[in-house]
C-alpha positions as CSV (number, residue, x, y, z in Angstrom):
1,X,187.8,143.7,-12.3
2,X,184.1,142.9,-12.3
3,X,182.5,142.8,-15.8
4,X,179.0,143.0,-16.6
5,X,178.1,140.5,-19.8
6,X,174.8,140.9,-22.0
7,X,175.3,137.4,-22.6
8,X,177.6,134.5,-21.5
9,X,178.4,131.7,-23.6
10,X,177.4,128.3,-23.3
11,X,180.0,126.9,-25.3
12,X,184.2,127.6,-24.5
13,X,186.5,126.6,-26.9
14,X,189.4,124.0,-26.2
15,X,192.9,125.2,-26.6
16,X,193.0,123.2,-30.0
17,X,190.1,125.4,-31.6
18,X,191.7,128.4,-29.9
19,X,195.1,127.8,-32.3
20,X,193.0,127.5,-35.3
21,X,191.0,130.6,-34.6
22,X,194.6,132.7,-33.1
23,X,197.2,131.1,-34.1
24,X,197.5,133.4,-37.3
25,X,197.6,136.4,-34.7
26,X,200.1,134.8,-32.6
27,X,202.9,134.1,-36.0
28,X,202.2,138.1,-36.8
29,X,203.0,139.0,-32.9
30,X,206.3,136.6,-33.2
31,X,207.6,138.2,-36.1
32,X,206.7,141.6,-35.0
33,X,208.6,140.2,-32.0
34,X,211.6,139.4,-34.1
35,X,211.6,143.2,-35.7
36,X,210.3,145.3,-33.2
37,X,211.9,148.0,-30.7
38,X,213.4,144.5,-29.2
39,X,215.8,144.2,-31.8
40,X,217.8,147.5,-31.4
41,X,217.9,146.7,-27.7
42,X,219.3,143.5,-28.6
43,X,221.8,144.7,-30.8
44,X,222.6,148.1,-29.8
45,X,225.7,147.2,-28.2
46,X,227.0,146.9,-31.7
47,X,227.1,150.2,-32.7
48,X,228.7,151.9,-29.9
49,X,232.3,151.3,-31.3
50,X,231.3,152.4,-34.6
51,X,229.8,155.5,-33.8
52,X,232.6,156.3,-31.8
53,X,235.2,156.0,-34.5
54,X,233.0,157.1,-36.7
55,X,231.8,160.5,-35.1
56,X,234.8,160.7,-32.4
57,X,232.2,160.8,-29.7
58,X,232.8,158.6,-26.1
59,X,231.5,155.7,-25.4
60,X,229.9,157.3,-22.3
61,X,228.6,160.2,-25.0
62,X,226.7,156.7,-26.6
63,X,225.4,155.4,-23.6
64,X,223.6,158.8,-22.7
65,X,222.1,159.2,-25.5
66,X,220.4,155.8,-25.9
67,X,219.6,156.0,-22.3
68,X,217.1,158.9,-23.9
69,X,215.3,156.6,-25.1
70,X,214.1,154.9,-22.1
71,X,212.9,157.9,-21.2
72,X,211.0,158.6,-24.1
73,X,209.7,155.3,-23.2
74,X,207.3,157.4,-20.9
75,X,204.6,157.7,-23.8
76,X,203.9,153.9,-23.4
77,X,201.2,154.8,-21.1
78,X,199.9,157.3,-23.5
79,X,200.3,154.6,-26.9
80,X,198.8,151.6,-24.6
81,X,195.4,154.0,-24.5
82,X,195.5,154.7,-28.3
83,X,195.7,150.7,-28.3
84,X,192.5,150.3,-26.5
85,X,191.0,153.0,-29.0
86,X,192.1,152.2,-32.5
87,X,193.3,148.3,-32.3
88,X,197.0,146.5,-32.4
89,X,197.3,146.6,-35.8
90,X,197.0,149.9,-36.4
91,X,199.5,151.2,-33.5
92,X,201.7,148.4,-34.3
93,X,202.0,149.3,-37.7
94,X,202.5,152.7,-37.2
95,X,205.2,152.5,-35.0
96,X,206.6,150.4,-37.8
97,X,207.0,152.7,-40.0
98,X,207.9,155.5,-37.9
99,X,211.2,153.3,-35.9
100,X,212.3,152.8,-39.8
101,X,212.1,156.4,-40.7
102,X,214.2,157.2,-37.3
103,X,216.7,154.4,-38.2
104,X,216.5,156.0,-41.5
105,X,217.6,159.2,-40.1
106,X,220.2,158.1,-37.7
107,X,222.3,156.9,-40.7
108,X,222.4,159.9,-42.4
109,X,223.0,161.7,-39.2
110,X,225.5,165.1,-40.1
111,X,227.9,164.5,-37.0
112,X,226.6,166.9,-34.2
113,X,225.9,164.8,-31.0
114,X,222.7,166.9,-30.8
115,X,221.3,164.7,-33.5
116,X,221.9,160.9,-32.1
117,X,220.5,162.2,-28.7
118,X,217.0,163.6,-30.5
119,X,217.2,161.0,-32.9
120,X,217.2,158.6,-29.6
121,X,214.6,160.5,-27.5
122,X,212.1,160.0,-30.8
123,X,213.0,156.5,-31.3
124,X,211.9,155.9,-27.6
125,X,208.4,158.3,-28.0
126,X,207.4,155.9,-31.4
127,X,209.0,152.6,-30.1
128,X,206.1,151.3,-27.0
129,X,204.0,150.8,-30.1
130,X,206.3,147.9,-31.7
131,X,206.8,145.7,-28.6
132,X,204.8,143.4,-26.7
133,X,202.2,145.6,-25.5
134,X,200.6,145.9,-28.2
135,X,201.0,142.7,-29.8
136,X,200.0,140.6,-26.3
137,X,197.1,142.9,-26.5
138,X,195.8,141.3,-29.6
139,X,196.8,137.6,-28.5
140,X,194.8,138.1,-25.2
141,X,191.8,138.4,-27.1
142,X,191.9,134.8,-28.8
143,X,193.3,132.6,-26.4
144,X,191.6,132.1,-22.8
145,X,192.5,128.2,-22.2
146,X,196.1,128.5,-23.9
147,X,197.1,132.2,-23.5
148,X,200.1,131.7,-21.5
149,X,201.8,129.3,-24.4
150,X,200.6,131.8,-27.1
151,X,202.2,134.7,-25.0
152,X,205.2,133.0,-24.5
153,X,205.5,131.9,-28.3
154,X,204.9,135.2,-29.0
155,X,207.5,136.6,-26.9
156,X,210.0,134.1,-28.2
157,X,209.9,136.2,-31.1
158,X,212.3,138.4,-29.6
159,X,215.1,135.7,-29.0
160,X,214.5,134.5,-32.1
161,X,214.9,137.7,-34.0
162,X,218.3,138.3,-32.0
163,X,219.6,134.6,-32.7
164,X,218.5,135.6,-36.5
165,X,219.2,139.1,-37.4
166,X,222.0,139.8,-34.7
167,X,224.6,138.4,-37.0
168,X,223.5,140.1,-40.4
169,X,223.3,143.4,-38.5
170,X,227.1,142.8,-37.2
171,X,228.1,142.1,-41.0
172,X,226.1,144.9,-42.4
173,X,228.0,147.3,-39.8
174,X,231.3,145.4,-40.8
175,X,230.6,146.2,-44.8
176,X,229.2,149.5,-44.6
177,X,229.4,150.9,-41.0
178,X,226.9,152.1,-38.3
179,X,224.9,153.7,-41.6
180,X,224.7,150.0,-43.1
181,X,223.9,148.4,-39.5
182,X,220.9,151.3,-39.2
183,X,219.7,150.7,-42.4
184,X,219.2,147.1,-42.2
185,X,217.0,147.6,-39.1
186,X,214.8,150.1,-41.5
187,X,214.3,147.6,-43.5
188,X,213.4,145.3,-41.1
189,X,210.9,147.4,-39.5
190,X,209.2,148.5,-42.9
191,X,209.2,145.7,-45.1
192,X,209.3,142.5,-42.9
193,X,207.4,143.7,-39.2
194,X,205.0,146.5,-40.6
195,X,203.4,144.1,-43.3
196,X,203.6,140.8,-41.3
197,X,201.7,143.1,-38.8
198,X,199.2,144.6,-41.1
199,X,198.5,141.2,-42.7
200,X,198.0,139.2,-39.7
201,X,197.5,141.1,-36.2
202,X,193.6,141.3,-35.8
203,X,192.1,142.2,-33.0
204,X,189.4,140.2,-31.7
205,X,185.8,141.4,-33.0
206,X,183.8,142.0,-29.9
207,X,180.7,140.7,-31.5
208,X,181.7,137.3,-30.7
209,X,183.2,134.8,-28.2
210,X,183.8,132.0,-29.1
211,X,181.1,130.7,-31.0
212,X,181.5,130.9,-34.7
213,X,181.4,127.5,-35.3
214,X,178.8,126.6,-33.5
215,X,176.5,129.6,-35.2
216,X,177.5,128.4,-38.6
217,X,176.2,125.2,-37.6
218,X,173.2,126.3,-35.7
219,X,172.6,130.1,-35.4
220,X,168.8,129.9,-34.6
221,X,169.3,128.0,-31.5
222,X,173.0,129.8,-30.1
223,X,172.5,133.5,-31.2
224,X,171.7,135.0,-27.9
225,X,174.7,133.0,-26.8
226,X,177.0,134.3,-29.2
227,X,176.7,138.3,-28.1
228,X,179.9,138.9,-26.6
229,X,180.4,140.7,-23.6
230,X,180.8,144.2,-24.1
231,X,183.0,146.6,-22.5
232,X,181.7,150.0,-21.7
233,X,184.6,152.1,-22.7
234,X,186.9,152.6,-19.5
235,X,186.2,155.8,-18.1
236,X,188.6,158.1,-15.8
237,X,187.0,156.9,-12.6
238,X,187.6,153.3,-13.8
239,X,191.4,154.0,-14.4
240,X,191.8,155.4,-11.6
241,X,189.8,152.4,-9.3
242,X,191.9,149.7,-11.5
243,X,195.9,152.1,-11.0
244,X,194.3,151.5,-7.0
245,X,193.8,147.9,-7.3
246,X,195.9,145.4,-5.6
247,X,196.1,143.6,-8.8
248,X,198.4,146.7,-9.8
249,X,199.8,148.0,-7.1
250,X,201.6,144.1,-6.4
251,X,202.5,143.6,-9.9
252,X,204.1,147.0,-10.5
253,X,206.5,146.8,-7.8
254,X,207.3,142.9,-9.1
255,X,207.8,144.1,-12.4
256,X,209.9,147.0,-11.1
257,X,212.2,144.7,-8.8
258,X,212.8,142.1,-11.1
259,X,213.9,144.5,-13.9
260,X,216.7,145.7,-11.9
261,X,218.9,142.9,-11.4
262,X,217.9,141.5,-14.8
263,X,218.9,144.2,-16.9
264,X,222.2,145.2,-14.4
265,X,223.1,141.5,-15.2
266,X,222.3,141.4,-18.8
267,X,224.5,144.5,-19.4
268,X,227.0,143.2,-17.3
269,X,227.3,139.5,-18.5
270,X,230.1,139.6,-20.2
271,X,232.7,141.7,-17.4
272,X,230.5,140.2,-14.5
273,X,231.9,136.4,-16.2
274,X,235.5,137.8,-16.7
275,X,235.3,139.1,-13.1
276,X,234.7,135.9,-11.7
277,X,238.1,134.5,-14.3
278,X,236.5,133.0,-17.2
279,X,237.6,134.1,-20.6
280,X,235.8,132.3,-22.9
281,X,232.4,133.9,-22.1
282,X,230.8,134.0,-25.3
283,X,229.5,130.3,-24.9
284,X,227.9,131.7,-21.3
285,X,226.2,134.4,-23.3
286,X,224.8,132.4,-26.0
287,X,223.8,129.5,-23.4
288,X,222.0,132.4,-21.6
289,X,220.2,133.7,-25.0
290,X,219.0,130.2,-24.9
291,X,217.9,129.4,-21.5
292,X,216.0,133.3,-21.6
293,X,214.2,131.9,-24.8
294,X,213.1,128.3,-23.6
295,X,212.3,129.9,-20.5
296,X,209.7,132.3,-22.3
297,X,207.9,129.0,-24.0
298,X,207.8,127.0,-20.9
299,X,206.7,129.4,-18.3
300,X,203.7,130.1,-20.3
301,X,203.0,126.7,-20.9
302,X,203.3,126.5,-17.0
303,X,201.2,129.4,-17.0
304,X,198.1,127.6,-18.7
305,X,198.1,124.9,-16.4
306,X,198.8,126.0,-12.6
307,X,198.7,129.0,-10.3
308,X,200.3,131.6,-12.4
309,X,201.3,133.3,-8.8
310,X,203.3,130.5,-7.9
311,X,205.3,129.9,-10.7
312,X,206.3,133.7,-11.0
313,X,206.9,133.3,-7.6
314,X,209.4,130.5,-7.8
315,X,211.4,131.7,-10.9
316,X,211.9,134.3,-8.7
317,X,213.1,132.6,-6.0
318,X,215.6,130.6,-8.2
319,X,217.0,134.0,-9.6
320,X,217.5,135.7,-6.4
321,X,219.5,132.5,-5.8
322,X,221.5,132.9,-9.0
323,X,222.3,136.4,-8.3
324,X,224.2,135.5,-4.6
325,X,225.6,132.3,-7.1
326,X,227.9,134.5,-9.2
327,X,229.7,136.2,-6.4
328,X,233.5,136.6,-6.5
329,X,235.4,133.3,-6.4
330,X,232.1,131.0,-7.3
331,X,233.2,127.8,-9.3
332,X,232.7,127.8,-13.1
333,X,229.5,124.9,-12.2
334,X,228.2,127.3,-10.3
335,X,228.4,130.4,-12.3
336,X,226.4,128.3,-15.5
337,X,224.1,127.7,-12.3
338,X,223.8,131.0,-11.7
339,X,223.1,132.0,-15.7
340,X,220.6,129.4,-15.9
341,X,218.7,131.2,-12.8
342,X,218.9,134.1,-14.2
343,X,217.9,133.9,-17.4
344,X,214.8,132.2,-16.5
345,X,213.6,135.1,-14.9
346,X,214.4,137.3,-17.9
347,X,212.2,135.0,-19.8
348,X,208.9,135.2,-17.6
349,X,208.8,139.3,-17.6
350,X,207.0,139.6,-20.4
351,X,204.4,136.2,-20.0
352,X,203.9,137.7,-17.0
353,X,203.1,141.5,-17.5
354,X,200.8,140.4,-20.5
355,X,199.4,137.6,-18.8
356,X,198.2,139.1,-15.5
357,X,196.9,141.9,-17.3
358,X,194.6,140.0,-19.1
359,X,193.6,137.9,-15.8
360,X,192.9,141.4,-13.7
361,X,191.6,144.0,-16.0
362,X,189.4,144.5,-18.5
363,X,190.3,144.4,-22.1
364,X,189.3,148.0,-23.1
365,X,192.2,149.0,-20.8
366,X,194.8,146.5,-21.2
367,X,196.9,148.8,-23.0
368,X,196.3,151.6,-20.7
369,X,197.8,149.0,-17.7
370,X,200.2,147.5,-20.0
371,X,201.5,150.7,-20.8
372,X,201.9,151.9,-17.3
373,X,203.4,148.6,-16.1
374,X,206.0,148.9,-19.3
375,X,207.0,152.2,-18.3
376,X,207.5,151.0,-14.5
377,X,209.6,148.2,-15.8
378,X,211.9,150.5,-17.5
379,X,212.2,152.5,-14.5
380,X,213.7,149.9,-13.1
381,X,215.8,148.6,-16.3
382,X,217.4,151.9,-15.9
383,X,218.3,152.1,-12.4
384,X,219.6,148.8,-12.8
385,X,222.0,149.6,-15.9
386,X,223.3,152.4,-14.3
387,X,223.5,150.8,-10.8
388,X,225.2,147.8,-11.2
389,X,228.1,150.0,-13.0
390,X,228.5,152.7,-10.4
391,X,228.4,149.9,-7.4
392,X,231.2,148.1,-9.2
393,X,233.0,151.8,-9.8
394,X,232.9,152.3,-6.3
395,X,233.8,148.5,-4.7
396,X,235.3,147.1,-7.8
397,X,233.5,144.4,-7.3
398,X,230.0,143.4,-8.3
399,X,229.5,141.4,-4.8
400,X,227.6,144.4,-3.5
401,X,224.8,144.8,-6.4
402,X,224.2,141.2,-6.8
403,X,223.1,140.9,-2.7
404,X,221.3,143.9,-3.4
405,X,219.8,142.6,-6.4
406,X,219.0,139.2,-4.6
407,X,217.3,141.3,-2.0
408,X,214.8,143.0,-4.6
409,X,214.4,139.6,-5.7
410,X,213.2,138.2,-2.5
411,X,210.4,141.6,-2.6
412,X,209.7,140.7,-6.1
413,X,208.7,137.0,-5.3
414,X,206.4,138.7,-2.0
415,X,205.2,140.6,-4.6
416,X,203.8,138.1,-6.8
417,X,202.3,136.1,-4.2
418,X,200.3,139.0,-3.2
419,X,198.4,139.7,-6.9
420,X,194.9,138.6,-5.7
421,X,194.0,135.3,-7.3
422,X,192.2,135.7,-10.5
423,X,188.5,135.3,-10.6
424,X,188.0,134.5,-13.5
């Protein structure tokens, strides 16, 4: 998108001075990361046992329910605008406080199923605003020559807050039950990610960019320099030109064919591993943890200093190869091949959602975009949870869905390549 500047700076900071001036915004992002609606994703899995001793419900029952909140999910759209309006930190902080009070809720939950699948469908409505599209929304704004390492820092928040809080949760739930578990991520949310938020996620002021040193040190000479360049706010023609832009148009279907064989495969792992005759798969899952949180920092390192296009394109690539990699009968070598692959491409959908974005449009409607692409994704995180287990109920055998998923891979990676390249 074409912006019109007042004024355009002489002077653009170096990555270094970008870290001084950011690098506050980008710790706040990681931890709200490490709390956020991530978390419960992470560690949902967790709970379905309990709650269905608990509350005698099936473990289908479970899965329905949460799936509610994906599409509550559908409000991201709607929460990216109110992003652009009021700021990160206020959003972000709201939708603290409101996951804890639903957390809150679901442990004191009376028994009726009526209440888990509500108490799901709200937690998806209020959870857009604790994830990475608002917190990438605020990193964007400081960073220009490193903002693919500070996205992917900040998005390593998310591994890191699993690796962390995974175990405390699953002890919590072992002490006290689901209620214990719940709690735990209410307190999580409302005193550790709603404070670190409000204390540290600040929106860039508009006034400026990136020249407050040099105005401290010389304001006379660089004040018609300094005037940043300001954003009409994005009216409903503008939407509607950016929604029609090949910039979106090619991302949203990447985004929406890479989500489906990574989440199929992520909810899979662990019978998708025992189907090809390992047991031990619980050093597989944590090696795959691993790879998807390297992968987060390294891509957006990558990010900063080549074609963005490309290197989206090639993870891609490898991934599609690691799907056709775990088919039945593959050698244990090449099934750790075939995690490796795989999570690398869970670790560049975030970097590359936030990143794009802020190459392509304009920041008074990153959120807007972010939102829409977000709720896209999940389309497709959807159809690939529920895919890849009704192919395998029907072939007993996940052969099928991972030539399928290697498929959308090969559109994703066409995909990529065509996002314009950013003029910028």
């Amino acid at each position: 998108m074409n912006r019109q500047p007042l004024y355009v700076s002489a002077v653009r900071p170096t990555a270094l001075e970008e870290w001084k001036r950011g690098g506050s915004v980008v710790a706040s992002a990681h931890v709200g990361m490490a709390t956020g609606a991530g978390l419960y994703f992470y560690t949902s899995s967790l709970f379905v046992i309990p709650l269905s001793e608990q509350y005698g419900w099936s473990r289908g029952d479970i899965a329905m329910g949460a799936a509610l909140g994906l599409l509550g999910s559908l409000t991201a759209p709607l929460i990216g605008r109110m992003t652009d309006r009021f700021g990160a930190r206020l959003i972000a902080a709201t939708s603290f406080l409101l996951m804890a009070a639903v957390f809150a809720a679901m442990s004191q939950m009376p028994g009726p199923y009526f209440h888990f699948v509500l108490l799901s469908a709200v937690f998806g409505i209020v959870a857009p605003g604790a994830t990475g599209m608002t917190f990438s929304r605020a990193v964007t704004g400081w960073f220009e020559r490193a903002r693919g390492q500070a996205l992917g820092i900040m998005a390593a928040g998310a591994s890191i807050g699993a690796l962390l809080f995974t175990p405390l949760i699953a002890h919590m739930i072992w002490q006290y039950g689901p209620e214990g578990g719940l709690l735990t991520l209410a307190a999580l949310a409302a005193f550790v990610g709603a404070p670190i938020v409000l204390l540290g996620l600040r929106d860039r002021p508009a006034a400026v960019e990136g020249c407050e040193d040099e105005l401290s040190r010389d304001r006379d000479a660089l004040l018609p320099l300094a005037v940043a360049e300001r954003p009409a706010p994005a009216n409903s023609a503008k939407v509607w030109a950016s929604l029609r832009s090949r910039s979106f148009v090619a991302l949203a279907l990447a985004v929406f064919a890479t989500n489906i064989p990574t989440s199929g495969i992520l909810t899979q792992l662990e019978p998708l591993l025992r189907h090809n005759g390992i047991e031990r798969t619980a050093p597989l899952i944590a090696m795959y943890s691993a790879v998807v949180l390297i992968a987060r920092i390294a891509i957006g390192w990558l990010f900063d200093r080549t074609d963005a296009r490309y290197v989206a394109a090639l993870v891609t690539m490898a991934a599609a190869g690691g799907c056709l990699m775990f088919h039945s009968g593959a050698p244990a070598w090449m099934v750790i091949l075939a995690i490796v692959c795989v999570g690398l491409m869970q670790g560049l959908e975030l970097d590359a959602i936030a990143y794009f974005v802020g190459r392509h449009f304009d920041r008074e409607e990153f959120g807007l975009m972010f939102g829409m692409l977000l709720t896209i994704s999940l389309l497709g995180t959807a159809l690939g949870v529920v895919g890849f287990g009704m192919v395998y109920d029907a072939t007993l055998s996940y052969d099928l869905a991972l030539g399928l998923a290697a498929g959308g891979l090969a559109f994703a990676l066409i995909a990529y390549l065509a996002i314009p390249r950013d003029a910028r």
